[in-house]
One Martini backbone bead per residue (centre of mass of N, CA, C, O) as a GRO file, in nm:
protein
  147
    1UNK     BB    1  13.232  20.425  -0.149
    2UNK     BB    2  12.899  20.485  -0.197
    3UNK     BB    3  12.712  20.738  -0.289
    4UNK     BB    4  12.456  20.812  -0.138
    5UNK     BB    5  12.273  20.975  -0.341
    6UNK     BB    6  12.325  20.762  -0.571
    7UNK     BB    7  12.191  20.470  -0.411
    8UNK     BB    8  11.898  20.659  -0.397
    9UNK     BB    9  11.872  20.704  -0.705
   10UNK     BB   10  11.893  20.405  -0.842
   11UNK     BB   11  11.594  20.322  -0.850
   12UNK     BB   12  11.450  20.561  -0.975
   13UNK     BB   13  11.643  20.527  -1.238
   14UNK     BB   14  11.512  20.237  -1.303
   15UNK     BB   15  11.238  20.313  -1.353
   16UNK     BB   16  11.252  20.508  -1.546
   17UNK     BB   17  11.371  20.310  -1.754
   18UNK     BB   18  11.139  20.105  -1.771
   19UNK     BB   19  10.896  20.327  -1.846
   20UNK     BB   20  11.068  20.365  -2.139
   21UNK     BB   21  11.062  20.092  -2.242
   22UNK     BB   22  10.703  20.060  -2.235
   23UNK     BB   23  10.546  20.308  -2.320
   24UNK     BB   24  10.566  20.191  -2.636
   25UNK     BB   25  10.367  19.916  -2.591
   26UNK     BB   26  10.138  19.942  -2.708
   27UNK     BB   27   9.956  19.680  -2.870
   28UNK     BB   28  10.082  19.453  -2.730
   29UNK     BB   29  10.131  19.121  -2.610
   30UNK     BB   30  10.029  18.894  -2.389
   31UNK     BB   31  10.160  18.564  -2.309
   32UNK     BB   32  10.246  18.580  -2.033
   33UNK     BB   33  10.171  18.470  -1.662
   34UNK     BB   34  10.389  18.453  -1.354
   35UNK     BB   35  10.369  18.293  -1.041
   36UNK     BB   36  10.544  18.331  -0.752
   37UNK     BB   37  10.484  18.226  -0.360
   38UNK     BB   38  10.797  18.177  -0.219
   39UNK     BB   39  10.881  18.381  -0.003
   40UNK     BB   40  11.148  18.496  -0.138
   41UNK     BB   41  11.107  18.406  -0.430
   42UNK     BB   42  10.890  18.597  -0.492
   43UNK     BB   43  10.697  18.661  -0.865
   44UNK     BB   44  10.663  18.828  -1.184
   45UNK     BB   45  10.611  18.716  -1.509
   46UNK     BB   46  10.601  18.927  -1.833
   47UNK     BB   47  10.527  18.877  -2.150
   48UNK     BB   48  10.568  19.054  -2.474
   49UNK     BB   49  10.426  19.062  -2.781
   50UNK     BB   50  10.408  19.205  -3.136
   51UNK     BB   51  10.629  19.026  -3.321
   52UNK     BB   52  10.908  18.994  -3.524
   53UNK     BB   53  11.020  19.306  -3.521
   54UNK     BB   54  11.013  19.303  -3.295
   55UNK     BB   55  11.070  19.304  -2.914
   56UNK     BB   56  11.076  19.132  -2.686
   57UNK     BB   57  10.947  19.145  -2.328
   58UNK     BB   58  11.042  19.146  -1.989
   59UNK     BB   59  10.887  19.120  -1.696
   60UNK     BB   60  11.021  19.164  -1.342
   61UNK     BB   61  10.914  19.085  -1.022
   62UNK     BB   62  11.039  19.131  -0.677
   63UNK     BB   63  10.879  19.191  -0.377
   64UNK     BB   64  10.646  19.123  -0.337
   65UNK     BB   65  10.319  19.356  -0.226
   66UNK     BB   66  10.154  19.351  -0.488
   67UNK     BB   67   9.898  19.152  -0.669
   68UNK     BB   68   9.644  19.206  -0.981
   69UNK     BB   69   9.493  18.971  -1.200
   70UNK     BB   70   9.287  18.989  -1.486
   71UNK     BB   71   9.037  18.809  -1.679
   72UNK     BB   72   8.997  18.766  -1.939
   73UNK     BB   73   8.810  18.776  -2.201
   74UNK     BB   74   8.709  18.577  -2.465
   75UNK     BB   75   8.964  18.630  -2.656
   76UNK     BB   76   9.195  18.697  -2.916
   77UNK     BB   77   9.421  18.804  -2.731
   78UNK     BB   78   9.597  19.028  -2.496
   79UNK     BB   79   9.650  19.357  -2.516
   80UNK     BB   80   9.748  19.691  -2.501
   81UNK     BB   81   9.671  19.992  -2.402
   82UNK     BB   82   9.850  20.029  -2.102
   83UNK     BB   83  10.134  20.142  -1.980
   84UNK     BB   84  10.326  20.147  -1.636
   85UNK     BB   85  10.599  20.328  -1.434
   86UNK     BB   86  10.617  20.370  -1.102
   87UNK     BB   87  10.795  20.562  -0.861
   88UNK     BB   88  10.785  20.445  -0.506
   89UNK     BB   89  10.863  20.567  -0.230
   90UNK     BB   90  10.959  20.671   0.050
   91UNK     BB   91  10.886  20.788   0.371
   92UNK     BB   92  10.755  21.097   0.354
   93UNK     BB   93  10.684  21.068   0.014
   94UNK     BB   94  10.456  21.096  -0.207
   95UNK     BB   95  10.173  20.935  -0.334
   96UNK     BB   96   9.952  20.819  -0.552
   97UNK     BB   97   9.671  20.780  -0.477
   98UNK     BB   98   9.592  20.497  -0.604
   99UNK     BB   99   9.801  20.362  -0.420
  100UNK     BB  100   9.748  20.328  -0.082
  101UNK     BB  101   9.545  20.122  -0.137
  102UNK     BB  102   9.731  19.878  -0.164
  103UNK     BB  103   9.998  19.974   0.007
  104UNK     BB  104  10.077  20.015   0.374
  105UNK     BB  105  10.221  20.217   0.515
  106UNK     BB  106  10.585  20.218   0.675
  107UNK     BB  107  10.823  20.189   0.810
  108UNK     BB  108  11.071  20.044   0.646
  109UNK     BB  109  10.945  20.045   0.379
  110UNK     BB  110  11.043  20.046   0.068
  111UNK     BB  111  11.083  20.102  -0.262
  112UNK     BB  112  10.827  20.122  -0.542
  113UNK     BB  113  10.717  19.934  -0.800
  114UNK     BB  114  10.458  20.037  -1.043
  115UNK     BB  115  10.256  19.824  -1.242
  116UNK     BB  116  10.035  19.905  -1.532
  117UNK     BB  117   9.817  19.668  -1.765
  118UNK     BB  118   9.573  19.768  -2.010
  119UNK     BB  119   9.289  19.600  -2.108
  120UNK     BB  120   9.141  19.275  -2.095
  121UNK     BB  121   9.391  19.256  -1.902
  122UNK     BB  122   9.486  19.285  -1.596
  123UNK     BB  123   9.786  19.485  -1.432
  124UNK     BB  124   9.870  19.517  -1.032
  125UNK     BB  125  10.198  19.601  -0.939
  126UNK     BB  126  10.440  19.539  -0.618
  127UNK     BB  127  10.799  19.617  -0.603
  128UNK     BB  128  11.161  19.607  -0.497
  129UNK     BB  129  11.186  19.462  -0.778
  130UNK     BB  130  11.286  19.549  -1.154
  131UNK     BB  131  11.302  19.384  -1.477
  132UNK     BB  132  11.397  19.465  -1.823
  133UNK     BB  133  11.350  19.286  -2.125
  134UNK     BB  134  11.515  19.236  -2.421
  135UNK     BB  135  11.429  19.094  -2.755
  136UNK     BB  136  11.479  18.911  -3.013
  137UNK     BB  137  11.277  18.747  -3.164
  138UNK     BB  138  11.248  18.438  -3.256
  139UNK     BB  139  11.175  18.464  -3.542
  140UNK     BB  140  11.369  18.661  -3.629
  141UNK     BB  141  11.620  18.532  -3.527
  142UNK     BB  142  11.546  18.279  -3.755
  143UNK     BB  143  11.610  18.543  -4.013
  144UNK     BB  144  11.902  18.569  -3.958
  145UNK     BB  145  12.183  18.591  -4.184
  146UNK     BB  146  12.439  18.730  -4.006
  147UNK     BB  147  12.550  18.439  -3.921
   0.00000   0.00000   0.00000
């Protein structure tokens, strides 16, 4: 059997880890953002690239509640100036102010992640599944000789 205390805290610590893993993205390039909205199977796939150097880094978000995408200006490339991932409990403890005015709370919502990209296409979305991954980019991965 599970320990409820472990059970409860295991989203918020899921959250935690990815805004650690997030945080120090600034700089990197949004390289793609996917979106599906059939059923249950909604998602946001979001890719990150910084270079050759650096691990490319994947966000999914599942069991979207909110999202809103802005088109960049046409510009080459999409930087970040700044990403964060909140986790949003679930009622009665309180929410950051701008977060109630996307998703209306109401007894039964899950607890939900926060993930927003600010640069000069902004990513504002809301789930209560989210994923990050990294890997090291394929150029990097195509000049590792220790294989």
């Amino acid at each position: 059997m599970t320990d409820k205390t472990a059970a409860d805290d295991a989203f918020k610590n899921r959250c935690a880890n990815a805004a650690r893993t997030l945080a120090p993205l600034s700089g990197y390039f949004i390289t793609r953002i996917s979106f599906a909205a059939f059923a249950e199977d909604d998602s946001l796939e979001i890719i990150l690239r910084e270079g050759p150097s650096s691990p490319d880094v994947m966000i999914e978000l599942s069991n979207l509640h909110y999202v809103s995408v802005s088109k960049p200006p046409a510009i080459s490339g999409c930087f970040i100036d700044a990403i964060s991932l909140i986790h949003l409990p679930k009622t009665p403890h309180p929410w950051p102010g701008d977060a109630a005015s996307r998703v209306r709370r109401f007894d039964g919502l899950p607890e939900l992640a926060w993930l927003r990209i600010l640069g000069p296409a902004e990513v504002d979305a809301m789930a209560s599944i989210v994923t990050v991954y990294t890997a090291v980019s394929d150029d990097e991965a195509s000049t590792d000789t220790t294989r």
